[in-house]
Backbone as CSV, one residue per row, in Angstrom:
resi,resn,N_x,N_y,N_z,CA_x,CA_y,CA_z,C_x,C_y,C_z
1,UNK,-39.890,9.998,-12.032,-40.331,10.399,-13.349,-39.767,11.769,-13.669
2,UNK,-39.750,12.229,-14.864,-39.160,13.548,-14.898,-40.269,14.182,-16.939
3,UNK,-39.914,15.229,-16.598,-40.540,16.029,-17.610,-39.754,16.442,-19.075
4,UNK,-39.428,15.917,-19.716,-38.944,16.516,-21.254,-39.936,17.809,-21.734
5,UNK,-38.893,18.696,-22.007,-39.404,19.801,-23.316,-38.685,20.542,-24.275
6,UNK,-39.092,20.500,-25.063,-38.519,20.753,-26.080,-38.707,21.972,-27.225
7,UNK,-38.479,22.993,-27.100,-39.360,24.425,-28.360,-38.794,24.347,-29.359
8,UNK,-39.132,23.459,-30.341,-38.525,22.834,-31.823,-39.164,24.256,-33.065
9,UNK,-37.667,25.141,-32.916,-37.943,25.908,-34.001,-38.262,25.792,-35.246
10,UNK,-38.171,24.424,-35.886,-38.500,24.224,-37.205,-40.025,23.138,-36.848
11,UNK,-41.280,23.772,-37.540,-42.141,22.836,-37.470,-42.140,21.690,-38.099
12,UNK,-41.405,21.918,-39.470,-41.371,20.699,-40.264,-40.968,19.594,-39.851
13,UNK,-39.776,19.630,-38.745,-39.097,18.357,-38.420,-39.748,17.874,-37.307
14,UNK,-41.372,18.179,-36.965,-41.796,17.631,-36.396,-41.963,16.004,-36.149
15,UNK,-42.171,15.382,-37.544,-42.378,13.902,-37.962,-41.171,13.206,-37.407
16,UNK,-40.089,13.526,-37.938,-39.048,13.465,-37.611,-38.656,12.988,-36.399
17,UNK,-38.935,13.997,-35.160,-38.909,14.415,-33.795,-39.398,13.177,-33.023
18,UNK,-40.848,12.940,-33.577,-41.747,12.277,-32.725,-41.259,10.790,-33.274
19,UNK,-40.509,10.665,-34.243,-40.110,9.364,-34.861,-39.282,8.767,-33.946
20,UNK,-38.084,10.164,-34.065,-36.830,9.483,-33.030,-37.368,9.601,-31.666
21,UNK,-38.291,10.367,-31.296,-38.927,10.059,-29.470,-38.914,8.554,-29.492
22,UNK,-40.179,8.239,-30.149,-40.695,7.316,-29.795,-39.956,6.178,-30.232
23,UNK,-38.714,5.722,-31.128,-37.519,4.952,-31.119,-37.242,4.722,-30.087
24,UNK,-37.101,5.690,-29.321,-35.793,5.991,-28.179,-36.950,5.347,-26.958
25,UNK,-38.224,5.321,-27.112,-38.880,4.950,-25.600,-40.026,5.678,-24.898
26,UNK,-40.269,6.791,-25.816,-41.470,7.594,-25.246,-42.429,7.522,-25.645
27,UNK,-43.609,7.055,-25.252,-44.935,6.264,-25.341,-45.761,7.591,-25.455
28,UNK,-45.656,9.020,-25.252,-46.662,10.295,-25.720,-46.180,11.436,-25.449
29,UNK,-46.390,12.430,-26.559,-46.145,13.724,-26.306,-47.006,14.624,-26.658
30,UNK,-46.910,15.607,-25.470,-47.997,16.721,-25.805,-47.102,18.049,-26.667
31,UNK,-47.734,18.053,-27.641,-47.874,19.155,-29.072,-48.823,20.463,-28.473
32,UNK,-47.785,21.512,-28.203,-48.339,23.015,-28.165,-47.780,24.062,-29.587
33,UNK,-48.406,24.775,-30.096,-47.811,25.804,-31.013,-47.785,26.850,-30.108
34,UNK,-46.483,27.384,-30.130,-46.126,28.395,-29.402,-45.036,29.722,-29.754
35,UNK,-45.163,30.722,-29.264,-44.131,31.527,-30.277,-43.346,32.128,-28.497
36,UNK,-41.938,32.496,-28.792,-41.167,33.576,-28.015,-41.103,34.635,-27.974
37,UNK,-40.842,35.547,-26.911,-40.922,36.473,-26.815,-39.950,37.380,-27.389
38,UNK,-39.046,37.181,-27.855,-37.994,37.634,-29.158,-38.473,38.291,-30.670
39,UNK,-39.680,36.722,-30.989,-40.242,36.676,-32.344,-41.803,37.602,-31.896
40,UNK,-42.362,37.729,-30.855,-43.129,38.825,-30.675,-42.849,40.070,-30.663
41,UNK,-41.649,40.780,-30.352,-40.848,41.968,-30.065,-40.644,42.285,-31.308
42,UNK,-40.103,41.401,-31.926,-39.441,41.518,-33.058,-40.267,41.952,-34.498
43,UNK,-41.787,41.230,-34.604,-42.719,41.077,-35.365,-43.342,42.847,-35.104
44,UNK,-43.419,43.314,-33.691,-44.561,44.544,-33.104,-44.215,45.746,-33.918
45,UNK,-45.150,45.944,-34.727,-45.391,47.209,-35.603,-45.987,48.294,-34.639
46,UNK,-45.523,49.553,-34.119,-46.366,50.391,-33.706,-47.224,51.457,-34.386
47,UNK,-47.742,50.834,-35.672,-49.031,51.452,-36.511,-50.485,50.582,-35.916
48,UNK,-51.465,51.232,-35.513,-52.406,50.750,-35.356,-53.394,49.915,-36.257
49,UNK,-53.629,50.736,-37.908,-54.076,49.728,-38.333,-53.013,49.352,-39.664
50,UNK,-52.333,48.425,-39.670,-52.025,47.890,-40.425,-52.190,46.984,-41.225
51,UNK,-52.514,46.657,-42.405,-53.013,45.784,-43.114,-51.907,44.035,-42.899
52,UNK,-52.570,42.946,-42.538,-51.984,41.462,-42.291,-51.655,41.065,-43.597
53,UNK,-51.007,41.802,-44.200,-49.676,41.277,-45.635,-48.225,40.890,-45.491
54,UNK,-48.171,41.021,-44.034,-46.561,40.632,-43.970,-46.338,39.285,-43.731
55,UNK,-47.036,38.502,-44.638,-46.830,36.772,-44.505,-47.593,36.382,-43.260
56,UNK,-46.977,34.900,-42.869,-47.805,34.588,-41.920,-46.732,34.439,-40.801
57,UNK,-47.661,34.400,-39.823,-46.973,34.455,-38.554,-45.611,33.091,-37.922
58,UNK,-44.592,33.305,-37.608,-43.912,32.230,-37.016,-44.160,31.776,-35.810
59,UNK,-43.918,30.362,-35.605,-44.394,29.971,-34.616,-43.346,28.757,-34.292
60,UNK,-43.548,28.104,-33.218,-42.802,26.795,-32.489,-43.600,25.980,-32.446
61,UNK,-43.002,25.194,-31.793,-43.953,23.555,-31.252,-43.182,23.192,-29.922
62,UNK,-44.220,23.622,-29.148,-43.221,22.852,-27.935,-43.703,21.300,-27.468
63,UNK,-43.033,20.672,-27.413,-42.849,19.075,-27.542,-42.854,18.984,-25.689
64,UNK,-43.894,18.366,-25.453,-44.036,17.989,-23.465,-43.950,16.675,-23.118
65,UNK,-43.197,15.547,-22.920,-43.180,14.087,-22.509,-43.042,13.705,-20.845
66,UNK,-43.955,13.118,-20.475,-43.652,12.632,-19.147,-42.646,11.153,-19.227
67,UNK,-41.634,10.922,-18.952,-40.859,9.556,-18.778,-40.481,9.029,-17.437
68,UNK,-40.307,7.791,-17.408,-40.289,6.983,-16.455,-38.983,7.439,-15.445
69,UNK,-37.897,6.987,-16.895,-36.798,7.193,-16.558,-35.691,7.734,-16.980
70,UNK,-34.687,8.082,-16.323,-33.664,9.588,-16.570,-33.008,8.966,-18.215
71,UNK,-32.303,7.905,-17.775,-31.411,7.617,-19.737,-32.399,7.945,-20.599
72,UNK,-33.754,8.214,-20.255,-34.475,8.487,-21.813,-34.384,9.949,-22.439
73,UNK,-34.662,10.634,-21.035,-33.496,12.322,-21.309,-32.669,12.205,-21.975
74,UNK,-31.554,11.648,-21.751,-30.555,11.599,-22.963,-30.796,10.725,-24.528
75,UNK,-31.107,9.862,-24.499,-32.032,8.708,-25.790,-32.686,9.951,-26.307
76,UNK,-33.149,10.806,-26.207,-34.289,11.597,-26.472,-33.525,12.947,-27.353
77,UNK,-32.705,13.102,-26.587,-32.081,14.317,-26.582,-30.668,14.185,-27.942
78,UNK,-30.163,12.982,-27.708,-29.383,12.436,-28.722,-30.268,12.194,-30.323
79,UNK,-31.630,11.999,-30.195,-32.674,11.870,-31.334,-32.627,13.011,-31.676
80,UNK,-33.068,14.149,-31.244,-33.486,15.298,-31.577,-32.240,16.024,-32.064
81,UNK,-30.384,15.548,-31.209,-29.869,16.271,-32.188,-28.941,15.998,-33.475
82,UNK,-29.810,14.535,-33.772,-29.059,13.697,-34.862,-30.504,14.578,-36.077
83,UNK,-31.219,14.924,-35.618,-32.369,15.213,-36.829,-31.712,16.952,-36.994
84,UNK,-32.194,17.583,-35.746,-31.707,19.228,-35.552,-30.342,19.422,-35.677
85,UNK,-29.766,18.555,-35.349,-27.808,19.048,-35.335,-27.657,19.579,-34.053
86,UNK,-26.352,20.338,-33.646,-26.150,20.762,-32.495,-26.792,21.707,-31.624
87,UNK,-27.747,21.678,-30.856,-28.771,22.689,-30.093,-27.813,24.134,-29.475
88,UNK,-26.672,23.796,-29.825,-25.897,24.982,-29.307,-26.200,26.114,-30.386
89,UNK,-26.499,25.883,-31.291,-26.469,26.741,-32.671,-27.966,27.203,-32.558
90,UNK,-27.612,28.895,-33.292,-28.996,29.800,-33.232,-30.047,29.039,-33.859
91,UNK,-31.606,29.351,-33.960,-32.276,29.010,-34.818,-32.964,27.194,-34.690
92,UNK,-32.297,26.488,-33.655,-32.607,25.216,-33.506,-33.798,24.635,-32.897
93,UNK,-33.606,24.737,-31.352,-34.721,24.745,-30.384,-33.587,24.764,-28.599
94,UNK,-34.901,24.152,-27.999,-34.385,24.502,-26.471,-34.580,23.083,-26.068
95,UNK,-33.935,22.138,-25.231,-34.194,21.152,-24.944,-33.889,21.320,-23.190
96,UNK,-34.883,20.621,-22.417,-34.772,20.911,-20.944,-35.567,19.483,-20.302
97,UNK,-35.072,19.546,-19.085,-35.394,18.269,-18.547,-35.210,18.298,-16.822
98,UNK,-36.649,18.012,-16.175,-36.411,18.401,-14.919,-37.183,17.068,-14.310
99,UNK,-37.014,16.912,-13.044,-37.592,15.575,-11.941,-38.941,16.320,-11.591
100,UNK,-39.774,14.974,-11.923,-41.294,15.284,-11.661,-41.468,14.732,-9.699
101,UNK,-42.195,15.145,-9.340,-42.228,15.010,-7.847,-43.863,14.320,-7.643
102,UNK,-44.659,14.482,-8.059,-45.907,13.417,-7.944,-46.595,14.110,-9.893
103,UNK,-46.991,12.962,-10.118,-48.057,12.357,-11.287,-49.122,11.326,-10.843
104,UNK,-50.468,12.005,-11.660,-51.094,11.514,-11.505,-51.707,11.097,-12.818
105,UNK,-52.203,10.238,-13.254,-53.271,10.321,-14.739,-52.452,9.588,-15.694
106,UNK,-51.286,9.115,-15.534,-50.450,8.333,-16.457,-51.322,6.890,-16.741
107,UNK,-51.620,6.345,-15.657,-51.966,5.124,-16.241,-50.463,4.082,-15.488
108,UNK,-51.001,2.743,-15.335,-49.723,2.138,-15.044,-48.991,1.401,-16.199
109,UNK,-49.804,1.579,-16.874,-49.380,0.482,-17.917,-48.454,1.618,-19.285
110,UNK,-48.429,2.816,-18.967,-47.837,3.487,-19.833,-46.646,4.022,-18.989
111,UNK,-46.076,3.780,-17.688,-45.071,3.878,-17.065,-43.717,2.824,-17.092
């Protein structure tokens, strides 16, 4: 089994995302909102009290899938960059994929 993730800089193309996942073969994903440490650095005012008028905060979605099997890494990864375009380019997201070594809690019937 192995682990998909994904930090999809645009929230909107979330629908999108989870469309072409689950095309491609992935039966669930776990949805975190999450921000980097770039866009925290970047945001840090060193005035103490500052009034919260500078819009609202940016954020990510990091996208978590457990899969069976390795071609869905790629099925997956080919979805995400027919919606996002080329992940090489600033501003997109991060796509990563590593071998799970024991799971438990899947269920057999979702493997």
């Amino acid at each position: 089994m192995f682990m998909i993730m994904f930090v999809l800089d645009d929230p909107e193309k979330l629908p999108d995302i989870l469309d072409g996942w689950e095309k491609a073969g992935v039966t669930g994903v776990t949805i975190i909102e999450s921000t980097g440490m770039h866009r925290v650095r970047r945001k840090f005012l060193p005035m103490r009290y500052v009034p919260a008028l500078y819009g609202h905060e940016e954020s990510h979605l990091t996208l978590m899938a457990v899969v069976n099997e390795e071609p869905l890494i790629g099925s997956c990864l080919q979805a995400t960059e027919m919606i996002i375009g080329d992940l090489n380019k600033p501003n997109t997201g991060i796509f990563t994929a590593w071998p799970l070594h024991y799971v438990k809690g899947m269920g057999k019937e979702q493997l």
